[in-house]
C-alpha positions as protocol buffer text, in pm:
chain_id: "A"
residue {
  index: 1
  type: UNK
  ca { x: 0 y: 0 z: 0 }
}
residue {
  index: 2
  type: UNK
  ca { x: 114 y: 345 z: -67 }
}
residue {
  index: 3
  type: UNK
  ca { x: 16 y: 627 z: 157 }
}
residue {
  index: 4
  type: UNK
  ca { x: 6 y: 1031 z: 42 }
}
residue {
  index: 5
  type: UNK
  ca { x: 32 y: 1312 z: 290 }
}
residue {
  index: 6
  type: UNK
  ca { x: -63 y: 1582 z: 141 }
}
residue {
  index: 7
  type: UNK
  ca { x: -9 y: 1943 z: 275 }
}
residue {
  index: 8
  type: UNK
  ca { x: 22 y: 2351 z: 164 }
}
residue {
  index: 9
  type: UNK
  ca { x: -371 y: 2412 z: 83 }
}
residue {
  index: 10
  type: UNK
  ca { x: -523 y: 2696 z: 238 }
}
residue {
  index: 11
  type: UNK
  ca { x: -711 y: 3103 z: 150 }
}
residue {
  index: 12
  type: UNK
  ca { x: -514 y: 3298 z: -89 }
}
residue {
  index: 13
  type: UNK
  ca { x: -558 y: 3622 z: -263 }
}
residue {
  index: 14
  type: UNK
  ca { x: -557 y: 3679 z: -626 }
}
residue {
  index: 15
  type: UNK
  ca { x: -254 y: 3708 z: -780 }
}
residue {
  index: 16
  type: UNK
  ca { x: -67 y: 3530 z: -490 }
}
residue {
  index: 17
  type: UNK
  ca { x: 134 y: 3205 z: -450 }
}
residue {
  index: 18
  type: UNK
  ca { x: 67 y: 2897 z: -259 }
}
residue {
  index: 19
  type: UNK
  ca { x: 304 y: 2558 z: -268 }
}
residue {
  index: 20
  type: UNK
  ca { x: 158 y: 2218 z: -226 }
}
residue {
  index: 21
  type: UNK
  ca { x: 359 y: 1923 z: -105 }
}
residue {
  index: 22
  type: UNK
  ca { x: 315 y: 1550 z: -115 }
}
residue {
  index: 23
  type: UNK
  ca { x: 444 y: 1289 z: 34 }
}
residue {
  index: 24
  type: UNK
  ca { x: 434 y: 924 z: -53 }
}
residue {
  index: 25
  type: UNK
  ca { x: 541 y: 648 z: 209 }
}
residue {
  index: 26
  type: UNK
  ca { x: 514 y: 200 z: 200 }
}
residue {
  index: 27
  type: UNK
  ca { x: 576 y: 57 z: -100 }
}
residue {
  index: 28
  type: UNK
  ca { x: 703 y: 266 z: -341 }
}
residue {
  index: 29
  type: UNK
  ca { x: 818 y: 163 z: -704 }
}
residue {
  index: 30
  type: UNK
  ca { x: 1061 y: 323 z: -821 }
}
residue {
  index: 31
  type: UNK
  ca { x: 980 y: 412 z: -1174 }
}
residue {
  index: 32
  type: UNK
  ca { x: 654 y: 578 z: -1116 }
}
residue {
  index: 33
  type: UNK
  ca { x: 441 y: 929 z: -1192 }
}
residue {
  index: 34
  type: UNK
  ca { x: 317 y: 1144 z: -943 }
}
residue {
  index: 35
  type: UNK
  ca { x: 62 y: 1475 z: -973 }
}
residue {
  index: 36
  type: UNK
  ca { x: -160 y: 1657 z: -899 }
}
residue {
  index: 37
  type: UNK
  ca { x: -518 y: 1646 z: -1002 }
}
residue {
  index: 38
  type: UNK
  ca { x: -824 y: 1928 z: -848 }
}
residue {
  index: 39
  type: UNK
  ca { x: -1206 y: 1914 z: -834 }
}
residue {
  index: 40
  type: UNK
  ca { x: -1421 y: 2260 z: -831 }
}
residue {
  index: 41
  type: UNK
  ca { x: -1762 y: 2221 z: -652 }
}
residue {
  index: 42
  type: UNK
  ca { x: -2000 y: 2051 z: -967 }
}
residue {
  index: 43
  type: UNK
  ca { x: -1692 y: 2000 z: -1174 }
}
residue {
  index: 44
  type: UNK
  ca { x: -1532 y: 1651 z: -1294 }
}
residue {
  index: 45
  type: UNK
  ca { x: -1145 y: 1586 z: -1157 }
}
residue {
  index: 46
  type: UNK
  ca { x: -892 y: 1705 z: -1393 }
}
residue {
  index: 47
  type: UNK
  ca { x: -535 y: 1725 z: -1466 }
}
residue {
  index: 48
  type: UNK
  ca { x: -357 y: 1935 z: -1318 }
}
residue {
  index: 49
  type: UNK
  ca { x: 13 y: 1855 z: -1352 }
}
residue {
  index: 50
  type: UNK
  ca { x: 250 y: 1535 z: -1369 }
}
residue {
  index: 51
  type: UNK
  ca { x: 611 y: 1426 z: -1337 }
}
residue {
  index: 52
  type: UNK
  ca { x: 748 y: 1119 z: -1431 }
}
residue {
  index: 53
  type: UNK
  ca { x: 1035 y: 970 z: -1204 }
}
residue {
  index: 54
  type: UNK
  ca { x: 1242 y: 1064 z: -1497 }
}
residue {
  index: 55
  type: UNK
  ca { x: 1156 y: 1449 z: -1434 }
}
residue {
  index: 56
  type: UNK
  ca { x: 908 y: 1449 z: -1756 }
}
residue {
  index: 57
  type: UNK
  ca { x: 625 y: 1721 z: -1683 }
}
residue {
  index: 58
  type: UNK
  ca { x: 310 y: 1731 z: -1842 }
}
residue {
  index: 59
  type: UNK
  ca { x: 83 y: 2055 z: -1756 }
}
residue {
  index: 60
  type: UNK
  ca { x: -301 y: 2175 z: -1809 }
}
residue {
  index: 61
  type: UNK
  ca { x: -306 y: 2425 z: -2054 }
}
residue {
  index: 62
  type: UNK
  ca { x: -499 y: 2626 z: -1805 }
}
residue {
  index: 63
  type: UNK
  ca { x: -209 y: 2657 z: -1557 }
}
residue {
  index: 64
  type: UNK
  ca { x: 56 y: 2647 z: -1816 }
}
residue {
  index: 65
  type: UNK
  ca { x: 320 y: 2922 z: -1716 }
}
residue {
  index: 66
  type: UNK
  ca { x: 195 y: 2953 z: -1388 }
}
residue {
  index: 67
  type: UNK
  ca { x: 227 y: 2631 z: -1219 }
}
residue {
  index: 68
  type: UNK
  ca { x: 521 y: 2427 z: -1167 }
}
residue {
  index: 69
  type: UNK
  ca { x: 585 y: 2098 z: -1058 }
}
residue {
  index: 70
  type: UNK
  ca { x: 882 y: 1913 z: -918 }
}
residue {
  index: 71
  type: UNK
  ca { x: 977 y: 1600 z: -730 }
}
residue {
  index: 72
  type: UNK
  ca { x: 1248 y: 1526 z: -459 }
}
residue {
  index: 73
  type: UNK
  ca { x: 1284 y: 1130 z: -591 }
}
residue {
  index: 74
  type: UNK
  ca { x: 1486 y: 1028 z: -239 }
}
residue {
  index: 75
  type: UNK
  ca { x: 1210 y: 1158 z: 21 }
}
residue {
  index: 76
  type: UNK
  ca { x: 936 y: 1022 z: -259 }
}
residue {
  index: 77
  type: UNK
  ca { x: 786 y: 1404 z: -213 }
}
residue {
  index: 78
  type: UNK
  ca { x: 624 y: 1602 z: -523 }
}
residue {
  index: 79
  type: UNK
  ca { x: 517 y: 1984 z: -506 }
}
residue {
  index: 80
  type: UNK
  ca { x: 324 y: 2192 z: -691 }
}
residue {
  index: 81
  type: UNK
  ca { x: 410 y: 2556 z: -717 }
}
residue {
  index: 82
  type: UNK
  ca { x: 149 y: 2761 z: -796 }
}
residue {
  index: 83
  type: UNK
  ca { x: 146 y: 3157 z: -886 }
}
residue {
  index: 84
  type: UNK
  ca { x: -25 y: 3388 z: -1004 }
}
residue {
  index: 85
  type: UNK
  ca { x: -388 y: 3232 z: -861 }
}
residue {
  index: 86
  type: UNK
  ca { x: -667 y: 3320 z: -971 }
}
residue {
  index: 87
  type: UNK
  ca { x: -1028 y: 3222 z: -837 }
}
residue {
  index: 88
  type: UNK
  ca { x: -1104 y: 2966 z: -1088 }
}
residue {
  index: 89
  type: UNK
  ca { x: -814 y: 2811 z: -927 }
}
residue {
  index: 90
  type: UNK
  ca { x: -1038 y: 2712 z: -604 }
}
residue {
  index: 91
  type: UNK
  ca { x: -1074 y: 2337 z: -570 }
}
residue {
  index: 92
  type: UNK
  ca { x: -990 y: 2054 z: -412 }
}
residue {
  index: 93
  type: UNK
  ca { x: -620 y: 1953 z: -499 }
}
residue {
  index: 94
  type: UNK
  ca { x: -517 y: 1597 z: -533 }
}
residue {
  index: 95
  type: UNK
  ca { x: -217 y: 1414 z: -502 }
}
residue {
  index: 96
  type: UNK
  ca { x: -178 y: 1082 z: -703 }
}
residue {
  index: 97
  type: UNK
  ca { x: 64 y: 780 z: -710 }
}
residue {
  index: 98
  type: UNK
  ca { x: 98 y: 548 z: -996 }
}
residue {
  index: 99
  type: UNK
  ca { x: 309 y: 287 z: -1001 }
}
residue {
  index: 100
  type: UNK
  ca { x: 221 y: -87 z: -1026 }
}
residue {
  index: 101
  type: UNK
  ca { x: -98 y: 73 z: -873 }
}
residue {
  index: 102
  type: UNK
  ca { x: -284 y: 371 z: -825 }
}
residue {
  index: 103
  type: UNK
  ca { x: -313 y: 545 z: -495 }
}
residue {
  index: 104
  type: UNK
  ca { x: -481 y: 938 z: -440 }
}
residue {
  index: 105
  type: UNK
  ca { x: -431 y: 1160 z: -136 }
}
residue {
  index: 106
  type: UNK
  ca { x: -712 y: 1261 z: 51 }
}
residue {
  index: 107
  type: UNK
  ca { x: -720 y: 1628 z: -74 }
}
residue {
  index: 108
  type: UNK
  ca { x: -632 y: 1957 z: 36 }
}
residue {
  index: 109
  type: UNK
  ca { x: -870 y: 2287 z: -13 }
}
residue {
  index: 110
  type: UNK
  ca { x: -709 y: 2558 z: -233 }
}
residue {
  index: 111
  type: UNK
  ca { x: -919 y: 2880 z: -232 }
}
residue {
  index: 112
  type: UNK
  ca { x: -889 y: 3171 z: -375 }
}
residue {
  index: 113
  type: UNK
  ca { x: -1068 y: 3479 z: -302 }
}
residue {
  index: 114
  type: UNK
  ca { x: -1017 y: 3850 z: -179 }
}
């Protein structure tokens, strides 16, 4: 089983910056890819960002040039950088594993708002 700890949600204003982190712990594969995925209120889940174990990103094109994503491969973390928020931004932020199976984190609230 793979467990994700997810952390860095919270209120933010327009315009500002928020990271996310994530951290996967038990049995993790080594070659694996790791994201983040976020749900609005009446929305489906969508992609977000990913990175491959490699360091191969893949971004929506809605958060492309304002969101980054990185990994730290020896503590099994992944963050998302986010800047320049905005309020269609607000959702619920997901982590998720895949490796020889798929785990997701339990969520973290990212609002935006003045």
């Amino acid at each position: 089983q793979v467990q994700l700890v997810e952390s860095g949600g919270g209120l933010v204003q327009p315009g500002g910056s928020l990271r996310l982190s994530c951290a996967a712990s038990g049995s993790i594969f080594s070659v694996n890819v790791m994201g983040w995925y976020r749900q609005a209120p009446g929305k489906e889940r969508e992609m977000v960002a990913t990175i491959t174990s490699g360091g191969s990103t893949n971004y929506a094109d809605s958060v492309k040039g304002r969101f980054s994503i990185s990994r730290d491969n020896a503590k099994n973390t992944v963050y998302l950088q986010m800047n320049s928020l905005d309020p269609e931004d607000t959702a619920v932020y997901y982590c998720r594993y895949v490796g020889p199976r798929t785990f997701w984190g339990q969520g973290t609230q990212v609002t935006v708002s003045s």
